[in-house]
N, C-alpha and C positions, 0 to 999 in steps of 0.2 A: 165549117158547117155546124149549126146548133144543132143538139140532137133536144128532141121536147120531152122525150122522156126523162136526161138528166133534170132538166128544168122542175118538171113536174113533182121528181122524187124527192127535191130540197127543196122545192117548196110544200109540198104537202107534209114534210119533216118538222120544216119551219113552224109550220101553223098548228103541228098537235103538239106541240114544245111549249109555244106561246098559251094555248089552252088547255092544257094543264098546267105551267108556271103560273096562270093567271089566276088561278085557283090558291096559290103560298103568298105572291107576293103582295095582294092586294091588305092581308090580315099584317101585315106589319106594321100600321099603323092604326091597328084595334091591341087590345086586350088581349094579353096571353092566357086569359081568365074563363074564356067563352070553352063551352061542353064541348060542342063540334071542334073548338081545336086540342083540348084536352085527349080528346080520342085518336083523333087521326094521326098515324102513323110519320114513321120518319119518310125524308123526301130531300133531294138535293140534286144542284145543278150544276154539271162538271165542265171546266174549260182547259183542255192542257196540251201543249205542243213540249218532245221530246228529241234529240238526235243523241244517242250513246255509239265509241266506237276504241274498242281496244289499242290501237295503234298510230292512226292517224290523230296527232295533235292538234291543237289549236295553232300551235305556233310552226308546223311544216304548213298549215294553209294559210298561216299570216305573209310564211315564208314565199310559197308560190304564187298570192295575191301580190305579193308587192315585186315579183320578177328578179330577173338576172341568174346569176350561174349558181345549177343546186349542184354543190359537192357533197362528199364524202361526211363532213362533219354533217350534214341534213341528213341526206340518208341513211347512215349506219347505224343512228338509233332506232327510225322505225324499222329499219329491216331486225332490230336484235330484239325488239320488240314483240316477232311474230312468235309466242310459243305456243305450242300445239301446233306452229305449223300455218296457221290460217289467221288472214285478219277481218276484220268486222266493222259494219257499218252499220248504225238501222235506227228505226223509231216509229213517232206515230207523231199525228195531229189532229185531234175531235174533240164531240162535245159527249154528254150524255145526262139525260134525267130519269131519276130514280125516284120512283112514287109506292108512299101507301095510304089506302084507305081507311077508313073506320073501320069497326071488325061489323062481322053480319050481325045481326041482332039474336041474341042470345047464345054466342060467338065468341071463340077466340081467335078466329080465322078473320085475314080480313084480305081483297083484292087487292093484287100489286103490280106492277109492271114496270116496264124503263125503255128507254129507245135513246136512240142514237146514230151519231154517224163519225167514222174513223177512215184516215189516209193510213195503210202501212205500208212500209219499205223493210229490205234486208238485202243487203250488197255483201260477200264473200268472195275472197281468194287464199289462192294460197301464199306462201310465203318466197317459192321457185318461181312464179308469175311476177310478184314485186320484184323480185330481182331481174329478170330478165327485162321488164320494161323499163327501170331506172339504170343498173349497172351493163346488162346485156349477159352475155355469157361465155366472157371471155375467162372470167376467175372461177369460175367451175367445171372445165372439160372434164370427160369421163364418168360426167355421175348425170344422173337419171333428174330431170328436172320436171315433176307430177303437176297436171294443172288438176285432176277430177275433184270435184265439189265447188269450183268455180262458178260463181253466181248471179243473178242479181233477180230479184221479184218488187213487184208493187200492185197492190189493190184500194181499191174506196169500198169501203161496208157501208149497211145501213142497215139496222136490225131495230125491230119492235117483238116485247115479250110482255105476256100475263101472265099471273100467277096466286100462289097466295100465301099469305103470311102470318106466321103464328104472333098474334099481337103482346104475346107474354114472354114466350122465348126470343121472339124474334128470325127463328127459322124462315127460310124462306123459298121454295119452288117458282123455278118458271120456265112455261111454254117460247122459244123464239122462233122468231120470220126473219133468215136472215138474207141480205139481199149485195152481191156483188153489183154494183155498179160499173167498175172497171177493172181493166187488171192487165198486165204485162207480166213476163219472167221470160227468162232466158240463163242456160246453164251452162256446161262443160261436166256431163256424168264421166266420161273419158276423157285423158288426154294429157300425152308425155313429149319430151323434147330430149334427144339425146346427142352430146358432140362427144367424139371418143379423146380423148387425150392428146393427141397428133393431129388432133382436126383434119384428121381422113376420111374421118365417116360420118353420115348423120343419120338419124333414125327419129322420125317425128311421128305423130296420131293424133288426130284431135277429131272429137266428137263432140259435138254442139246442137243445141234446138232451141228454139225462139217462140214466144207463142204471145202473142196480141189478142184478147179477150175483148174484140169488137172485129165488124164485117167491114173488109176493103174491097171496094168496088175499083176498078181502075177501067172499068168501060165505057163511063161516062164521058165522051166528049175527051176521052183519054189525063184528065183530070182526076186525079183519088177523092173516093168518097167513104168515109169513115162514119160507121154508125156502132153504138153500141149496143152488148149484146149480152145486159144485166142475164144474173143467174142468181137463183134462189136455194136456201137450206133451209134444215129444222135445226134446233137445237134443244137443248136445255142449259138452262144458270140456276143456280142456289146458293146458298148462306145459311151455316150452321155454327153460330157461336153459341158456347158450352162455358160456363161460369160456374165457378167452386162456391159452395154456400159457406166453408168454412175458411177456408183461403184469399189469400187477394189474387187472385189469378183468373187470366182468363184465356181461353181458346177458340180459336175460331176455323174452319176452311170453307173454303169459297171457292166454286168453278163458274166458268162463263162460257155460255155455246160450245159445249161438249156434243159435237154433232158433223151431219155432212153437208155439203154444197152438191146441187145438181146441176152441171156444169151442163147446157145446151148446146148446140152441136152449130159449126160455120165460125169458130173462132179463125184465125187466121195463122197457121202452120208453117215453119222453115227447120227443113234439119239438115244439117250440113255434117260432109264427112271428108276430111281430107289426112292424107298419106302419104307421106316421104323416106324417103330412104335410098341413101348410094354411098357406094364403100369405094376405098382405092382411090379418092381425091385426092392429087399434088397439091403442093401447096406454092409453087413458083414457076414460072414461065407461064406457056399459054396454058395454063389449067382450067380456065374457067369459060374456053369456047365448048361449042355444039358438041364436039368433033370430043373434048376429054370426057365431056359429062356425062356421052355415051358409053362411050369406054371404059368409064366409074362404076357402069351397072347401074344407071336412076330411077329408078319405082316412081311412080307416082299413081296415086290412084285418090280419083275426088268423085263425090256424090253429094248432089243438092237435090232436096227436094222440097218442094213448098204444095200448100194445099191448105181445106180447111177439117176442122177437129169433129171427131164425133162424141155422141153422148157420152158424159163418162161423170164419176164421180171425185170427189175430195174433200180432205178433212177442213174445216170451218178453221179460223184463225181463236183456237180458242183457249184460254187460260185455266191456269189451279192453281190454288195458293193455298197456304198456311200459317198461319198468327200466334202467337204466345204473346198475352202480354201480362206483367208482373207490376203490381200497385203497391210497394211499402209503404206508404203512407198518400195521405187526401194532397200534398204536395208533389208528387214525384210517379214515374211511370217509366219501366223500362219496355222494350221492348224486340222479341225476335221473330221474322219470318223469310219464308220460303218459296218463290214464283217460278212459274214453269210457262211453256208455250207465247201466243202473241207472235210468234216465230222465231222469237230468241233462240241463238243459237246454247245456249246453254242456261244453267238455272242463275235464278237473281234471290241473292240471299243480302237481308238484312239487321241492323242490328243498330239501336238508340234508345235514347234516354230522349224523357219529357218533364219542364218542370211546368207548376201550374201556380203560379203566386198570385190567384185569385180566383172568382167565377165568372170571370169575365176573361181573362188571358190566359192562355195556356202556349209554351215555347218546347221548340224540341228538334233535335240533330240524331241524323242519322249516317253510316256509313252503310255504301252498298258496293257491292261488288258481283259481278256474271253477267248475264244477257248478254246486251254484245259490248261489253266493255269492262275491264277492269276496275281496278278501286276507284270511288269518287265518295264524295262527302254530300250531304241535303239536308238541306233545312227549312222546317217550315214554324208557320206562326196561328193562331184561332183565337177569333174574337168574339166573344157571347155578346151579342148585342142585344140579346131581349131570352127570356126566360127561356124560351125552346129553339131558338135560331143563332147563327152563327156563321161567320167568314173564314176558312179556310185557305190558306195561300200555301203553297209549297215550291221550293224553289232547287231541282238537284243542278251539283255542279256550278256555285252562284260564278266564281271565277271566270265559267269559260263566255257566259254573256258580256264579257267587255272585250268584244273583239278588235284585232286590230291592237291591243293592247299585252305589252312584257309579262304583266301578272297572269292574262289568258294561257302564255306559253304552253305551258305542262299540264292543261286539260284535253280531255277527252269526249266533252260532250258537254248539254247544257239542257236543259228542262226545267220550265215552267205548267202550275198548275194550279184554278182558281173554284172555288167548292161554296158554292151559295147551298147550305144544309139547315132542313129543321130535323131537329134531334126528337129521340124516339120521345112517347111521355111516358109516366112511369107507371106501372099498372099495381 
């Protein structure tokens, strides 16, 4: 079933993208010369799809793509892999344009804004879960096997923000509208697995909820009907880059929709609760009729319940970040920062050098490591095509993109990401 209000909201995305893009791209074939563009502010248009993930390799899912028997050599590395216990999946895939204006007349202030639209994901378990679904639980009787924080979530954004911009510093304020379109999650805040040593006893709990961020109808003609059930936030984003007048140095921090979601009420609800527990199971003859299991003492105790959500609120999927970067010379450019949120399960810290052998080329490697993945290397490339404009391509993880391929093995993710920018002009 088409819902017209997704339709409507990417299209109506589409078309203020296009007119204000139309406004950058048509000047590329004039004069970088002209006043009006000498004023107007920086502006760029972002294209980038991501998947990062601690443990799961490239090459156990070349391994699982291509079938037959996963032993012990597959599995034993991602399970030794898990530290901290938990492993990780996640990413994104959007667009986004960043605009500024002229400053107001007699002004160093000038209107800015940006919009956009973003898929995110984030998949979590623990590390007692991958073993029980691959190895089972035969090599660990007696000890406590924990699922809580057990996860998975996904949402579609789409947010429009104004603002304004200090056309000298480059500071920057903005108002957002930010807009769920859809969204699913489902957890495990509870929930343990226990065989005692003699596999005479078991003692299990699991606590789970489910929640689909659109309206199921199932009255219809007894067919499901799915409509969604967009919810909206405020935010705010800024940029505050701070440059030494006597140093080559620069800093900057940057947050994005630092804000809440007002979550509208008939999403669609399941929370499930089940209980086990029986001591004193044999382990030969008839032990596993009616008649022993009783006799074992068997608990069980389940609770389902389904419904839908009421009003409530939640934090925005929203970022902070932090920049250093260091210029010893008009060739060369180091660089270090620090990202938080996007729903990363932890911070993403990085650290690279840039070389620039000309005013047209600039080249540069990074290594990052956190969010939801371990070490991985990135590199990207920019190309000054005309006095104030320039091509951006950035590429993390270049290895794990040839899939299906021996060299993919040993990564852990792969990201692309393509940056059509006019740079600020200089005041």
């Amino acid at each position: 079933m088409i819902d017209y209000r997704l339709v409507f909201s990417t299209a109506l995305l589409a078309l203020c993208s296009v007119g204000l893009h139309a406004h950058v791209l048509p000047e590329l074939a004039n004069s970088d010369s002209t006043k009006a563009d000498r004023l107007r502010g920086r502006a760029s248009l972002n294209f980038w799809a991501t998947q990062t993930g601690n443990v799961i390799s490239t090459g156990f899912l070349n391994n699982l793509a291509d079938g037959g028997f996963i032993d012990h050599d597959i599995l034993d590395p991602v399970l030794a892999s898990h530290q901290g216990g938990f492993g990780y999946v996640g990413g994104s895939v959007g667009w986004e344009k960043i605009w500024t204006a002229s400053p107001f007349k007699e002004s160093e202030l000038a209107l800015c804004g940006s919009m956009g639209s973003e898929a995110i994901y984030d998949v979590r378990w623990t590390d007692d879960m991958f073993e029980l679904l691959w190895y089972g639980n035969g090599g660990h009787t007696g000890r406590v096997d924990v699922f809580s924080g057990t996860g998975v979530r996904a949402g579609v954004f789409n947010r429009f923000a104004l603002g304004v911009e200090n056309s000298t510093t480059q500071q920057r304020f903005e108002v957002s509208v930010v807009q769920r379109l859809a969204g699913a999650e489902w957890s495990i805040p509870y929930g343990y697995f226990w065989v005692s040593e003699d596999a005479d006893s078991i003692d299990s709990y699991l606590q789970t909820e489910g929640r689909i961020h659109a309206l199921i109808d199932t009255t219809i003609s007894g067919d499901p009907s799915v409509s969604l059930l967009p919810s909206y936030g405020l935010g705010i984003s800024g940029r505050f880059p701070l440059a030494s007048e006597t140093l080559p140095i620069r800093f900057e921090i940057a947050f994005k929709d630092l804000g809440v979601l007002f979550e509208q009420e008939g999403s669609s609800v399941a929370w499930f609760q089940e209980g086990f527990s029986t001591t004193g199971l044999p382990l030969y003859g008839d032990s596993l009729s009616i008649e022993s299991l009783s006799n074992g003492d068997l608990l069980v105790d389940s609770l389902l319940l389904t419904g839908r959500s009421a009003k409530r609120m939640s934090l925005l999927p929203s970022r902070l970040s932090a920049e250093f970067v260091y210029e010893p010379s008009e060739k060369l450019m180091f660089n270090l920062s620090v990202k938080s949120g996007g729903w990363m399960p932890e911070l993403l810290y990085s650290a690279g050098m840039g070389w620039i052998p000309s005013d047209k080329i600039a080249l540069g490697i990074e290594g990052r490591y956190g969010g939801w993945g371990g070490f991985r290397s990135a590199v990207w490339a920019k190309w000054r095509y005309s006095k104030r404009r320039m091509l951006v391509v950035q590429v993390e993880s270049p290895l794990g993109l040839f899939f299906n391929k021996q060299i993919s093995n040993n990564t852990y993710g792969r990201g692309v990401t393509f940056s059509l920018a006019r740079i600020a002009p200089k005041r």
